[in-house]
N, C-alpha and C positions, 0 to 999 in steps of 0.2 A: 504494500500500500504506500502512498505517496504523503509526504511529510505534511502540505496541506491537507488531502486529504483528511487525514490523522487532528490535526487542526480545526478543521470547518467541523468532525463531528463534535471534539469537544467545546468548541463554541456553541453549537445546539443546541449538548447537553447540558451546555451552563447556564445560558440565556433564554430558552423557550421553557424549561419548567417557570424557571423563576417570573417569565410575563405573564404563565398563565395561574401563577397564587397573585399576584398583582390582582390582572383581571378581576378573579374569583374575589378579593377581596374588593374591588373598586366596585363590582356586583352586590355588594354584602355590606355598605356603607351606607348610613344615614346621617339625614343631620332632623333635628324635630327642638318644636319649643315648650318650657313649663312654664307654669305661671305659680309659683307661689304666694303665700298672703299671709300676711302679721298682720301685729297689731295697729303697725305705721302704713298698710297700704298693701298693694299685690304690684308684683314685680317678673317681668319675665323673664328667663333665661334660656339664652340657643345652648344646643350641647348636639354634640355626634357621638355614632356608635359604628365600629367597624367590629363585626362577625368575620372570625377566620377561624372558625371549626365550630361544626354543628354537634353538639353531646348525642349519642347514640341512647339509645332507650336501656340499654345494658348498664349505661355508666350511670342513667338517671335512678333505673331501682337500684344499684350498688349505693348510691347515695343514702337514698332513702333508706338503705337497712342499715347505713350508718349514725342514718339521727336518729332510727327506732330504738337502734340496740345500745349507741354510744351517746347519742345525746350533741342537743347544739355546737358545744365546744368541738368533738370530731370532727361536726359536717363543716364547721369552719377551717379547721388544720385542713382539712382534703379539698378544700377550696381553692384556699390560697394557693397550693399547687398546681391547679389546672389555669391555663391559656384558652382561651374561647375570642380575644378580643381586645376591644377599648373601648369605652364610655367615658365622656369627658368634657366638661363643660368647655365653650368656645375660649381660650386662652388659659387651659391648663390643663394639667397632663392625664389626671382622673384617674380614674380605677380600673382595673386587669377584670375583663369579665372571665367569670370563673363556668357557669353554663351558658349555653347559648341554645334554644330549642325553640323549633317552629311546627306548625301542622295548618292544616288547611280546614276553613272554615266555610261551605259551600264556596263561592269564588274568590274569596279575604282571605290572607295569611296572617297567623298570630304568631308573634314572637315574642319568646319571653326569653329576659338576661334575668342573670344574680350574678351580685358581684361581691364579696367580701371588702366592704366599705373602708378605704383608709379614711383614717380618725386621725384629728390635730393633735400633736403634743400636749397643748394645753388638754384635751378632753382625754386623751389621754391618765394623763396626771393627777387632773382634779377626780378621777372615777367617779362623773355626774351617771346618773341614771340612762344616758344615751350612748352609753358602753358594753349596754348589756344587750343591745341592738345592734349587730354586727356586719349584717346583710343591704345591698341594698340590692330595688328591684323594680327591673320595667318589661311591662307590657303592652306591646301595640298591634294593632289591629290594621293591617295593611293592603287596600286594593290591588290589581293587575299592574298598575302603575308604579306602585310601592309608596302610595298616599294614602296617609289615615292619621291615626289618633290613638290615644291608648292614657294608660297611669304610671305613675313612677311613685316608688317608696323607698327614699332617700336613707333611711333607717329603720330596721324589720327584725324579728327573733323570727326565728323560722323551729315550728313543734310539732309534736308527733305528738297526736289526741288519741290516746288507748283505749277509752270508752266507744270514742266514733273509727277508729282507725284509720284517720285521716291526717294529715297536712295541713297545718294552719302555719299563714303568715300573719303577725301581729305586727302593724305597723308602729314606731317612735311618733310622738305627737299627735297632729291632727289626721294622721292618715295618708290615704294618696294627694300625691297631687297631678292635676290633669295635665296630659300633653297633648301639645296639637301644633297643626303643621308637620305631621312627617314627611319626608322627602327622600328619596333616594341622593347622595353626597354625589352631586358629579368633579 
């Protein structure tokens, strides 16, 4: 074989996987807006989310049997591990999504992130009550276009209810708060 030869394939095999996780991820990018609200007023904030691996249903009940059996604290350590992404408000760096999972809802797609919430040093430190909510979490609800609307919860314990044997998310605060304006990130 011929020295370019040898050459042109591994350039191929450097540069054609690597544009097509690009793509794949430039496919798998949003940007959408929340609106939060205090006491002083309601304010909105853009933020994006790049999906670059979708959690398998294997890895979702592997979870699940680790907040049944071990409890928040586990499913948190086994979080922080996992890569699924970014979430990130417009001019900072944000949070590592930890799942990423979608299914189709007659012709709407849902997708739901968790991400293991980084906390400020100060909140941190002073161990407020908003430390014991680790998680945070969005959901959106997105047409053929990849336009919709959904909730976010900025701060969540996430339980395993033994009587109902179910999944609950407890929101920090007031709850969700709505987002709108989703958009595909071009």
């Amino acid at each position: 074989m011929s020295k370019k030869f040898l050459i042109f394939v591994a350039v191929v095999c450097l540069v054609f996987p690597g544009l097509g996780r690009m793509a794949k991820a430039q496919d798998q990018a949003y940007t959408a807006m929340a609106t939060t609200s205090s006491d002083t007023g309601s304010k909105q904030v853009q933020f994006n989310f790049t999906i670059t691996k979708w959690a398998t249903q294997d890895e979702i009940k592997q979870l699940g049997v680790v907040l049944k059996e071990k409890g928040q604290d586990a499913l948190l350590e086994e979080l922080k591990k996992m890569d699924s992404g970014r979430i990130n408000p417009k001019g900072d760096t944000g949070n590592q999504i930890a799942i990423a999972e979608k299914w189709q809802d007659g012709s709407d797609t849902i997708i739901t992130l968790i991400a293991a919430r980084k906390m400020t040093m100060f909140e941190t430190k002073s161990r407020g009550k908003s430390t014991d909510y680790p998680f945070g979490f969005l959901q959106v609800k997105v047409n053929a276009q990849g336009e919709g609307s959904g909730k976010l919860v900025a701060a969540a314990k996430i339980k395993y209810d033994k009587e109902k044997e179910t999944y609950r998310l407890d929101p920090f605060g007031n709850g969700a708060t709505p987002v709108t304006n989703v958009r595909p990130l071009k």
